[in-house]
Residue frames as qw, qx, qy, qz and C-alpha x, y, z in Angstrom:
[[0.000, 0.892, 0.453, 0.000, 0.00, 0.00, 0.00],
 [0.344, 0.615, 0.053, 0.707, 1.20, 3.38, -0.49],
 [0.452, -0.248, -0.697, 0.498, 2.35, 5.34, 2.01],
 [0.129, -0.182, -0.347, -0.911, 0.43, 8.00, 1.66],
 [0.553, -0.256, -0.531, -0.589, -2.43, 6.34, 1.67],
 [0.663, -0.065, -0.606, 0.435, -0.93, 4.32, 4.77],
 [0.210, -0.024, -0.591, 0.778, -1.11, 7.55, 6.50],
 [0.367, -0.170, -0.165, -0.900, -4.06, 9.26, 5.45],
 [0.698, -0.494, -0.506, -0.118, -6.42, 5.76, 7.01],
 [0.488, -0.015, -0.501, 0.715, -3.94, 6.23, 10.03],
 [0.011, -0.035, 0.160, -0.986, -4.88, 9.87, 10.61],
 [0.629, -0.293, -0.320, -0.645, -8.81, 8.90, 9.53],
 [0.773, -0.139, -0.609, 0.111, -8.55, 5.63, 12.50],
 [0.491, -0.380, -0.383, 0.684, -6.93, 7.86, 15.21],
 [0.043, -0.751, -0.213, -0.623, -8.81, 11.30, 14.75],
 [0.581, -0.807, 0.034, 0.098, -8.27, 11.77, 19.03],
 [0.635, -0.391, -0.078, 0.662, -4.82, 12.50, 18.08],
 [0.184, 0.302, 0.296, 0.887, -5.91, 15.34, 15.70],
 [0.289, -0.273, 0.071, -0.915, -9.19, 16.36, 17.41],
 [0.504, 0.040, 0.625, -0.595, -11.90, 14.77, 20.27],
 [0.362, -0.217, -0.725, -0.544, -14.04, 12.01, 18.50],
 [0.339, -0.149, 0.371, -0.852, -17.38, 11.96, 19.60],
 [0.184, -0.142, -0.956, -0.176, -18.94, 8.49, 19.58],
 [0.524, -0.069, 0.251, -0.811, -22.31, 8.21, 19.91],
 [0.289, -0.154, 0.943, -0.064, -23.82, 5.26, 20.78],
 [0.465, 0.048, -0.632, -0.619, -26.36, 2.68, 18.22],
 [0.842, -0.217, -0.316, -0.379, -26.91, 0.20, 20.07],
 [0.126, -0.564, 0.685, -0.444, -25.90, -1.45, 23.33],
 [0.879, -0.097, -0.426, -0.193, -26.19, -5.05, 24.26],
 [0.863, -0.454, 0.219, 0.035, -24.80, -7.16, 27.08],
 [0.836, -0.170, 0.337, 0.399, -21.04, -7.44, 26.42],
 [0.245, 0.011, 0.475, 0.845, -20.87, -4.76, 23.36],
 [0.020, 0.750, 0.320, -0.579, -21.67, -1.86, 22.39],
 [0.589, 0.234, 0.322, 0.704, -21.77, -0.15, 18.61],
 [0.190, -0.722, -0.080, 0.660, -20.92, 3.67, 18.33],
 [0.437, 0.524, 0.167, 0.711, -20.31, 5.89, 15.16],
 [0.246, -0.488, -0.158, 0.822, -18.94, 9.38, 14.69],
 [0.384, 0.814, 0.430, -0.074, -21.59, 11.55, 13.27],
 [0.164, -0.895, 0.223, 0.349, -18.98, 13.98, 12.89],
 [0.348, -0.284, 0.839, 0.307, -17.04, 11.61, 10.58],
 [0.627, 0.511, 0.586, -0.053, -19.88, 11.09, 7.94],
 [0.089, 0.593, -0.345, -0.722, -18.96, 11.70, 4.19],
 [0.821, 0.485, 0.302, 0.001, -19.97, 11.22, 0.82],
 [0.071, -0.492, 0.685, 0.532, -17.88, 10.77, -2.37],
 [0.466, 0.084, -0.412, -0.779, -20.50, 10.47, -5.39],
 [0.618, -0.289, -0.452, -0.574, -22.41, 7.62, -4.98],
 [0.723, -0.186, -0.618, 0.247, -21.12, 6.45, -1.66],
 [0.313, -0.788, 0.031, -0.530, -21.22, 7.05, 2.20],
 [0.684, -0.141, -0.616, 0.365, -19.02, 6.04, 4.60],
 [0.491, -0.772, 0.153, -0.373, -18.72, 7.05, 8.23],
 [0.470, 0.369, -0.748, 0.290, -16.61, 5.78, 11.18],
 [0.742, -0.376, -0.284, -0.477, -17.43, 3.03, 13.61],
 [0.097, -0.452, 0.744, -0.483, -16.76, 1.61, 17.13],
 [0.761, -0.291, -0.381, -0.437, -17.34, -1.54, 18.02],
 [0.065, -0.577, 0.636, -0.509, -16.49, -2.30, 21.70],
 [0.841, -0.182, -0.505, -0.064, -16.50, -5.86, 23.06],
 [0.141, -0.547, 0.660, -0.496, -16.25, -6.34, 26.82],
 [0.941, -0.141, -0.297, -0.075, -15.55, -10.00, 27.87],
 [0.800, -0.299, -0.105, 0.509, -12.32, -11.35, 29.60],
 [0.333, -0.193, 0.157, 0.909, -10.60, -8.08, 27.43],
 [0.117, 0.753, 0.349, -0.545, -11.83, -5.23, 26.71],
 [0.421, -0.142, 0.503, 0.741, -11.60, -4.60, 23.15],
 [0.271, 0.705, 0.200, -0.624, -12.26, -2.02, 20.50],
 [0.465, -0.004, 0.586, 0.663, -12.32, -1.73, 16.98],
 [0.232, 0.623, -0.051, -0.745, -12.63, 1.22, 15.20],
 [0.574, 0.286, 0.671, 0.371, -13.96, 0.53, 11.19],
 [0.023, 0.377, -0.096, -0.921, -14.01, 2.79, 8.70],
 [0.397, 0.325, 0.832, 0.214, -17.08, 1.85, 6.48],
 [0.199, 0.297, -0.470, -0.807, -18.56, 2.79, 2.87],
 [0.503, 0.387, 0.658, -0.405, -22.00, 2.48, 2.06],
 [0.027, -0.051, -0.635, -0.771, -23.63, 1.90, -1.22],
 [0.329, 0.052, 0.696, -0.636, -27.04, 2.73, -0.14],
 [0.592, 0.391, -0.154, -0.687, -28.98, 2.32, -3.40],
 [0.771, 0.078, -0.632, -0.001, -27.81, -1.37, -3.93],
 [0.776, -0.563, 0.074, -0.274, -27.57, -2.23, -0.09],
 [0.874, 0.182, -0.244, 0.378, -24.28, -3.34, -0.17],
 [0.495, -0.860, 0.115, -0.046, -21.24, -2.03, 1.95],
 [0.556, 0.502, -0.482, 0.455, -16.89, -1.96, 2.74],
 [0.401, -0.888, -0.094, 0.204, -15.07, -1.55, 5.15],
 [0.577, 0.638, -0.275, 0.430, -11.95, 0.53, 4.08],
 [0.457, 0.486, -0.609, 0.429, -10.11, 0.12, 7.39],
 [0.714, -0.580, -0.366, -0.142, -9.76, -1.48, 10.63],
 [0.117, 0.428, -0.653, 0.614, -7.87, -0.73, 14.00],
 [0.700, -0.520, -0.328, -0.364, -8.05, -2.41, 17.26],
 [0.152, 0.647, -0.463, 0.586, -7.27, -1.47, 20.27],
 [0.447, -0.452, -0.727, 0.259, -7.27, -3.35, 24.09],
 [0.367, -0.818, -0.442, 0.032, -9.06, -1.64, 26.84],
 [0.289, -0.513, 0.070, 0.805, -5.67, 1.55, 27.40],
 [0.278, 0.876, -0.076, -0.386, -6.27, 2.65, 24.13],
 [0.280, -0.510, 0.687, 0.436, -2.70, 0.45, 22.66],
 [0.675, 0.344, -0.209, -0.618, -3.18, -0.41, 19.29],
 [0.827, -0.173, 0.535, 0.001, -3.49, -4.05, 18.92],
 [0.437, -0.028, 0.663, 0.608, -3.27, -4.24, 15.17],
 [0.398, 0.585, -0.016, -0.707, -4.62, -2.55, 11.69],
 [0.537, 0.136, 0.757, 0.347, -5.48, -3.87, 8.84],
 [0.274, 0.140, -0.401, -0.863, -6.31, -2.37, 5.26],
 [0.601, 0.237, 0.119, -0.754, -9.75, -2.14, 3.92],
 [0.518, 0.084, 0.792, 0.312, -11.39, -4.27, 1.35],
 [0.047, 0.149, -0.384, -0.910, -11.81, -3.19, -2.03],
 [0.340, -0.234, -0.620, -0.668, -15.19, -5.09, -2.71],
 [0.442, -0.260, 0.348, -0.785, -18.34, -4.30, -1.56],
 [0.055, -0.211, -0.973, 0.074, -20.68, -7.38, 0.65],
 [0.447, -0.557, -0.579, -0.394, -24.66, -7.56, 1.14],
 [0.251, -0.524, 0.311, -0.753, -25.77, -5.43, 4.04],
 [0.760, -0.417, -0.060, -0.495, -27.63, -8.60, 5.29],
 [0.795, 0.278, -0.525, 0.125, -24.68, -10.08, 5.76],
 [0.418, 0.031, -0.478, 0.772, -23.67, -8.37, 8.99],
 [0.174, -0.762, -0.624, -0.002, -25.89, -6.88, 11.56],
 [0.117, -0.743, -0.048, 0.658, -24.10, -3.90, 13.00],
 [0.103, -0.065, 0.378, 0.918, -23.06, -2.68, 9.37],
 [0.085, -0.563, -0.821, -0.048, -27.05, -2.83, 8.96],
 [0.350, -0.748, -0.311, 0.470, -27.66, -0.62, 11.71],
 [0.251, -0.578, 0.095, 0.771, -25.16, 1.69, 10.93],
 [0.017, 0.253, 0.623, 0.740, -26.40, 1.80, 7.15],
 [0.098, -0.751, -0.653, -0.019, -30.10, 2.38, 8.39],
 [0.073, -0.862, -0.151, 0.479, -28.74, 5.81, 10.17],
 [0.191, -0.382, 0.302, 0.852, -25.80, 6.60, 7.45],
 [0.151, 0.479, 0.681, 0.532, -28.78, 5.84, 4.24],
 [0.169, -0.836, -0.498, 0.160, -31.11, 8.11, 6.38],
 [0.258, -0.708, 0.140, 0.642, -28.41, 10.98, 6.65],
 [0.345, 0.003, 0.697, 0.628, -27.69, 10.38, 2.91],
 [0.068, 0.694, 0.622, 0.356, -31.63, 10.89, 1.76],
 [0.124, -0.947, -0.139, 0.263, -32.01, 14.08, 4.40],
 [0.378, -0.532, 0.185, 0.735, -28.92, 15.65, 2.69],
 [0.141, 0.159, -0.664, -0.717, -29.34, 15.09, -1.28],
 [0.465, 0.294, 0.432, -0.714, -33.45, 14.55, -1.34],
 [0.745, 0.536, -0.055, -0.394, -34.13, 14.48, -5.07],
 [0.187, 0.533, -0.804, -0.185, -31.07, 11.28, -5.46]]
């Protein structure tokens, strides 16, 4: 991967070292919890992606942050990068994205988090 490109996810994955992320929270269950930053929502023509937290709390506490891309008109979905971190904040490991997109029904929290990012998508651009 380019490094560039190498930093730019970096910098998009760790936004608390450039400015406060604000997670708000989707949904909460026994054991995990999933969060996006509203603040983090963009488009780039026919896609929407936002960034997501999904925090699992068993023996370890563990986060992972995802960076995902919606296609909202075919229901379909990415994620263009992952990080995960243990319960300080240390990064456990990253991993690049994937270039092709899966069925939303394939995965429940990307679901979810498509229901609010399609919803933010129609209230912005109305007549698409």
């Amino acid at each position: 991967m380019h490094p560039s490109i190498v930093l730019s996810v970096s910098l998009f994955l760790f936004p608390a070292a450039i400015s406060a992320t604000e997670w708000e929270s989707l949904v909460k269950k026994p054991g995990a919890e999933l969060l996006v930053d509203l603040d983090s929502y963009d488009e780039s023509g026919a896609y929407s992606s936002i960034l997501a937290k999904l925090e699992t709390r068993s023996k370890q506490h563990v986060a992972k942050q995802m960076k995902l891309e919606f296609d909202c008109d075919k229901q379909t979905y990415r994620t263009l990068a992952t990080a995960s971190f243990d319960a300080k904040g240390k990064l456990l490991n990253q991993t690049p994205g994937s270039r092709e997109f899966q069925p939303l029904h394939q995965d429940e929290n990307a679901q979810t988090i498509a229901g609010l990012v399609c919803q933010v998508r129609r209230m912005v651009n109305p007549s698409s």
